[in-house]
N, C-alpha and C positions, 0 to 999 in steps of 0.2 A: 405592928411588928411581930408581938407575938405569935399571932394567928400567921402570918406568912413563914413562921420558925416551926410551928408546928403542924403546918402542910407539908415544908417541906423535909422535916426529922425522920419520918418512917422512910422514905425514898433516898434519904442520907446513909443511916441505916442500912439500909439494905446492901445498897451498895458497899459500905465500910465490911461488912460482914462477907458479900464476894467477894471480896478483892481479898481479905483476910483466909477467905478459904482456897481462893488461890495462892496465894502464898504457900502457905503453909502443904498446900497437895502438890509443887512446885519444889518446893524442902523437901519433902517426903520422899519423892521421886527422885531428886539428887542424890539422896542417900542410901535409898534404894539399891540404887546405880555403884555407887562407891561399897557396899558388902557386896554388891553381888562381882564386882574386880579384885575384891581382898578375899574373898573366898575362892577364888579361881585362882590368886596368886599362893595361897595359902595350900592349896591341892598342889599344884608344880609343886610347890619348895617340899611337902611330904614325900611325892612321891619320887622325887630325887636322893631326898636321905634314904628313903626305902631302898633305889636302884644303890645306892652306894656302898649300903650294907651288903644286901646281897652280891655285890660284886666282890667286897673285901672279903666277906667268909668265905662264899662259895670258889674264890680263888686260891684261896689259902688252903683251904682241905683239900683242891686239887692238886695244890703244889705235893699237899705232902702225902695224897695217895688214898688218904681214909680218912675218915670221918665220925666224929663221936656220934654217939645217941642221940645228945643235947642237941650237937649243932645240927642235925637235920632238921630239928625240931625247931629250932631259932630260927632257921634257914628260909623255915617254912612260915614262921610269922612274920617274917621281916614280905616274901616273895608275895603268898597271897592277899594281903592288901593291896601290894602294889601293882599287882593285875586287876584287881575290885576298882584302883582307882582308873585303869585303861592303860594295859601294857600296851607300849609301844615299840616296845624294844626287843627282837628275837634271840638275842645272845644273853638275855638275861634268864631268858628261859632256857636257852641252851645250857647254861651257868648250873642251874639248880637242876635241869634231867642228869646234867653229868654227875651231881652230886649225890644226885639221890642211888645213881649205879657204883658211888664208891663202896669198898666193904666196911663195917661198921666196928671198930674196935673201941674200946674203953680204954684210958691210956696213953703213953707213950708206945709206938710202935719199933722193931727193931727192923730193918731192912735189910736183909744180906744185900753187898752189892760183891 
């Protein structure tokens, strides 16, 4: 009985040990799979608050004709990411060229109307 246990242990073995490393490259690969959909879901949800921001500043300076220092500058960290991540979106660029042609005041502005 022994000697028939110990024929057949190495070929036990081995097998227990395939099957263990398929498992385990089987896990690996599922979770693989699942970062590599939470990093693409993780990209969208950035590159939305990026589109957001720059729509709220850079509409707000247009409203009101000028635009600070600062916010060219914020304008501009908030926009070039969000081209780095794959602008899709032509009005956002539109958004920030318009920005960047407003005139630049420090301030409160006074408007003759």
């Amino acid at each position: 009985m022994e000697q028939i246990i110990a024929q057949m242990l190495p070929g036990l073995l081995s097998s227990l040990v395939t099957a263990c490393a398929g498992a385990l490259a089987g896990y690996l690969a599922g979770r693989r799979k699942e970062a590599k959909a939470e990093d693409k879901n993780v990209k969208i949800a950035v590159k939305a608050l990026l589109r957001g921001q720059v729509m709220d500043l850079g509409l707000h300076y247009i409203s009101k004709g000028y635009i600070p220092p600062y916010g060219l500058e914020t304008l501009r960290n908030y926009y070039d990411p969000y081209v780095a991540l794959g602008d899709g979106d032509p009005s956002i660029k539109h958004i920030v060229e318009t920005c960047e042609c407003l005139p630049v005041h420090s301030g409160e502005m006074e408007v003759n109307t």
